[in-house]
C-alpha positions as YAML, in Angstrom:
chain: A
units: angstrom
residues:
- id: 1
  name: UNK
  ca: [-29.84, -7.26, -7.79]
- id: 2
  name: UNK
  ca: [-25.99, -7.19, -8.58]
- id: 3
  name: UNK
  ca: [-24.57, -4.60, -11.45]
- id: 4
  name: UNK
  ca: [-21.29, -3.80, -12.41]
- id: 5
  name: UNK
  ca: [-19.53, 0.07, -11.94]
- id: 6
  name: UNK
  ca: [-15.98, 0.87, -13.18]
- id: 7
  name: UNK
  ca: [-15.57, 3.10, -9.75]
- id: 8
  name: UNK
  ca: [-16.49, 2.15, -6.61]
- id: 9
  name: UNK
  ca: [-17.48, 4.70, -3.27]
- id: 10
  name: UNK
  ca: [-17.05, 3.88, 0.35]
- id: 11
  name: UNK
  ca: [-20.82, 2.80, 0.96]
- id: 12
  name: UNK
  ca: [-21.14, 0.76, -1.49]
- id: 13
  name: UNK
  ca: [-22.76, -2.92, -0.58]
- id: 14
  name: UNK
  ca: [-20.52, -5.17, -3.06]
- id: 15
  name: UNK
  ca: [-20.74, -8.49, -3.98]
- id: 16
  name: UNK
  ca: [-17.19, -10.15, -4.08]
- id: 17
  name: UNK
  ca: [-14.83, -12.75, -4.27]
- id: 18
  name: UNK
  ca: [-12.77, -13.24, -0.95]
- id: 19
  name: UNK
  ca: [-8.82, -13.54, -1.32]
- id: 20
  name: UNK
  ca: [-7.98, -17.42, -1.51]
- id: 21
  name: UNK
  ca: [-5.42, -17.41, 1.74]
- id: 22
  name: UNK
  ca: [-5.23, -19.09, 5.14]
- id: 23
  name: UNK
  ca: [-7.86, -17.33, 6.71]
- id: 24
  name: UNK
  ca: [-10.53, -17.65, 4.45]
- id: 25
  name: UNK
  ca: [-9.77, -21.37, 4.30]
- id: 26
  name: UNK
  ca: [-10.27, -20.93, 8.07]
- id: 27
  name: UNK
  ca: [-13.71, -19.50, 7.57]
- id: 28
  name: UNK
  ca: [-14.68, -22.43, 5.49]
- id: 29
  name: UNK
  ca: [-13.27, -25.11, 7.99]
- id: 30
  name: UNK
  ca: [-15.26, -23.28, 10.95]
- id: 31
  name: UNK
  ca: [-18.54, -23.30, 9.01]
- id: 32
  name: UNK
  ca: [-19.00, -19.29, 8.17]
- id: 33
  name: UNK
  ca: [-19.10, -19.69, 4.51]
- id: 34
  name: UNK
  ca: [-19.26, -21.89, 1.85]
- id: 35
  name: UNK
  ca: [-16.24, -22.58, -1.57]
- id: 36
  name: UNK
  ca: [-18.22, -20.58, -4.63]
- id: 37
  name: UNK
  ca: [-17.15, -22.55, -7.69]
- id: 38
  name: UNK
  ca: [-17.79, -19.19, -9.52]
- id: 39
  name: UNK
  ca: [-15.12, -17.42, -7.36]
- id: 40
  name: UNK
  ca: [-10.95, -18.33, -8.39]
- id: 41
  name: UNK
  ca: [-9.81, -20.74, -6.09]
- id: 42
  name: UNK
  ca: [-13.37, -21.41, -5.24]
- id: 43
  name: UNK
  ca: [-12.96, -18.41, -2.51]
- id: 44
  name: UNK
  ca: [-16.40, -17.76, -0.63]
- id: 45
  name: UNK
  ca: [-18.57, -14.94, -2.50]
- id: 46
  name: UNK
  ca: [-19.07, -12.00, -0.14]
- id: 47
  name: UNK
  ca: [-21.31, -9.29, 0.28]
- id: 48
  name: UNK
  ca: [-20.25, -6.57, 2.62]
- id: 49
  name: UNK
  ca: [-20.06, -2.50, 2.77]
- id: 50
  name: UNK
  ca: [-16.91, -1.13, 1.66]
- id: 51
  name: UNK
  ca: [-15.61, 1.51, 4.41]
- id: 52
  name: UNK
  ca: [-12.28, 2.35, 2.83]
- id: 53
  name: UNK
  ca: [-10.85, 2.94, -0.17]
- id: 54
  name: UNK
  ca: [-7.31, 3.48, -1.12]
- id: 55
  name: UNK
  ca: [-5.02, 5.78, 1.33]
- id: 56
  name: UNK
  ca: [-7.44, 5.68, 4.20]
- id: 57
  name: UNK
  ca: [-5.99, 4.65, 7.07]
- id: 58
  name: UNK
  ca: [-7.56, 1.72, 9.49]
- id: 59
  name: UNK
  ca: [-6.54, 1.87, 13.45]
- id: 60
  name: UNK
  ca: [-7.50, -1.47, 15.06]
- id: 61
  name: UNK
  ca: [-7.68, -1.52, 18.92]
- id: 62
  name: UNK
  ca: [-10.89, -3.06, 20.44]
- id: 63
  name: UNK
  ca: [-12.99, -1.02, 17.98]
- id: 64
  name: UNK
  ca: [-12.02, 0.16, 14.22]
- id: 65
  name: UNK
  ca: [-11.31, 3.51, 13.34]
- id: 66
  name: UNK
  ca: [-11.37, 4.77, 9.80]
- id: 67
  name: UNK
  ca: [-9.32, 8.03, 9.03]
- id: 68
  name: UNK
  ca: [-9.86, 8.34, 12.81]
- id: 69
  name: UNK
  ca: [-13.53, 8.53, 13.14]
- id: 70
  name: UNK
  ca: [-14.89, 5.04, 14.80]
- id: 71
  name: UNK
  ca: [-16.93, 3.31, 13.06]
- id: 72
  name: UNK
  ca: [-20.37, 2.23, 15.07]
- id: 73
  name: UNK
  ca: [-20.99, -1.82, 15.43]
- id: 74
  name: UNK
  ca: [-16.71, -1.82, 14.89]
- id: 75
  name: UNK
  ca: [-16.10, -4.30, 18.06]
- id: 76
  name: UNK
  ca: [-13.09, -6.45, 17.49]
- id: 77
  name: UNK
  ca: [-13.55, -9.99, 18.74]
- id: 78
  name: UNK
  ca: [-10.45, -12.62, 19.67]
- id: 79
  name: UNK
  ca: [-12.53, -15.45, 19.40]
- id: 80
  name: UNK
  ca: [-15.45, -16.68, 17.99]
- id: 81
  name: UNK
  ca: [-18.84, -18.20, 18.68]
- id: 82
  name: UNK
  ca: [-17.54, -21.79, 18.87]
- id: 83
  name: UNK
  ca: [-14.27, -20.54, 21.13]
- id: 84
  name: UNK
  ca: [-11.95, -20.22, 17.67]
- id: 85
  name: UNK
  ca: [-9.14, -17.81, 17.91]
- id: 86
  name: UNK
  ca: [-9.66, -15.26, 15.33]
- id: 87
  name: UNK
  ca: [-7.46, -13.68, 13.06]
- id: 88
  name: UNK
  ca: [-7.29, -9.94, 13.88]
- id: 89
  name: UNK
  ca: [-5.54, -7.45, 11.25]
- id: 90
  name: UNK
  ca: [-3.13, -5.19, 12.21]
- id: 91
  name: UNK
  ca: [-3.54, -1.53, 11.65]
- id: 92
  name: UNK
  ca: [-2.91, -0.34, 8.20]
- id: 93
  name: UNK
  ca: [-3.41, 2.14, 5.21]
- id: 94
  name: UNK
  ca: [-5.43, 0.92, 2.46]
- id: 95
  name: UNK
  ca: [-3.18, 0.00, -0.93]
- id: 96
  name: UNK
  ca: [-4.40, 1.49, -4.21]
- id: 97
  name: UNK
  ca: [-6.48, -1.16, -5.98]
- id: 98
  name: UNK
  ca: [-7.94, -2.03, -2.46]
- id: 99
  name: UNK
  ca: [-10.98, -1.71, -0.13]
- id: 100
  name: UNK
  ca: [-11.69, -2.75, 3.56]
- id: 101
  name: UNK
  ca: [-14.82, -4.80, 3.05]
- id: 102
  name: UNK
  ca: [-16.44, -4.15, 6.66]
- id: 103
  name: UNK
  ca: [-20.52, -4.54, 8.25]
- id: 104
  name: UNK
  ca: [-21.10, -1.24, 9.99]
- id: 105
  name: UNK
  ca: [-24.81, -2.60, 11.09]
- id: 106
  name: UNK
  ca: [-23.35, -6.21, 12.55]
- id: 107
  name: UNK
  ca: [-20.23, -6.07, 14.81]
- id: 108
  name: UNK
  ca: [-19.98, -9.93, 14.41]
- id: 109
  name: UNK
  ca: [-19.57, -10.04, 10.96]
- id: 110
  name: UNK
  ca: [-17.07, -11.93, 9.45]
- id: 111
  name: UNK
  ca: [-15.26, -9.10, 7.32]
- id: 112
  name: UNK
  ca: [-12.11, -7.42, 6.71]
- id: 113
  name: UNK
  ca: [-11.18, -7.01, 10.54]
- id: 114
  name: UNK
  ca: [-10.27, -10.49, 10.62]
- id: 115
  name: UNK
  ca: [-8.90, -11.04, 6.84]
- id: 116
  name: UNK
  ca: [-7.59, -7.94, 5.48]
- id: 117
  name: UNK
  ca: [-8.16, -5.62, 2.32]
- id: 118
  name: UNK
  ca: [-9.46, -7.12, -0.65]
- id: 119
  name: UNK
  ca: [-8.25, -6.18, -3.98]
- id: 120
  name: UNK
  ca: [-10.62, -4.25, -6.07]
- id: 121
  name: UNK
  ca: [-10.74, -6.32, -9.08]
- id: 122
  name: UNK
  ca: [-12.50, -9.39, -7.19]
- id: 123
  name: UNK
  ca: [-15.68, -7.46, -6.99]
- id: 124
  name: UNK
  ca: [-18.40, -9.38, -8.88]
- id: 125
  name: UNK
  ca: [-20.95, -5.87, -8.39]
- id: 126
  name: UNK
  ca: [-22.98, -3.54, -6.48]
- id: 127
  name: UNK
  ca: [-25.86, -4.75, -4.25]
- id: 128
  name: UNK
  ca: [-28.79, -3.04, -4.47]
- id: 129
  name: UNK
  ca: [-31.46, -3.86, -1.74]
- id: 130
  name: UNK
  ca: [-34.72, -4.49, -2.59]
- id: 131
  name: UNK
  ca: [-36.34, -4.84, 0.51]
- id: 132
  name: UNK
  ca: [-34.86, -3.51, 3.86]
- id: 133
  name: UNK
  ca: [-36.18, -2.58, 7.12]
- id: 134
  name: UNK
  ca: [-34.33, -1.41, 10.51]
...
């Protein structure tokens, strides 16, 4: 189920559109997502965590840190499955109207390590989960 909210929290699982730029055309090429003709620029629809919200500050090394806490499942891979260099994002503070869209539960998800903050106005809505297990 997806619903709308005029403020957004750091845990929220949101449903967006990704930024239409060279790296998400990358993810398309390599076969991680799919164009959503619903999305501008037919960007990929995403649905990831957000971890950061405006002023918090992201350290990238191997791992990410948030604010200087690390966050679990936060490896940082060069290259993926297929032998693809990736795209890694430099450390950064987040810019107001911005998240970091980021898996804390799958350290090779495709998220916001590898293509940056994502403006807050592309979110389509929150996420809820109707069925989960661990």
């Amino acid at each position: 189920k997806i619903s709308k909210k005029e403020r957004y929290q750091k845990g929220d699982l949101v449903s967006f559109c990704a930024i239409p730029n060279h790296i998400i055309k990358e993810m398309i090429e390599q076969g991680y997502t799919q164009p959503n003709p619903n999305c501008q620029n037919q960007t990929p629809q995403l649905l990831k965590k957000i971890l950061a919200l405006e002023e918090d500050n992201i350290t990238i090394d191997r791992v990410v840190f948030i604010n200087g806490s690390l966050i679990k499942n936060s490896q940082v891979f060069i290259k993926d499955r297929n032998g693809n260099l990736l795209t890694i994002q430099p450390s950064q503070s987040i810019k107001k109207g911005y998240f970091w869209a980021m898996s804390d539960y799958n350290k090779k998800s495709y998220d916001s390590r590898y293509f940056g903050q994502v403006p807050l106005k592309n979110i389509i809505g929150i996420a809820t989960p109707i069925l989960t297990w661990d």
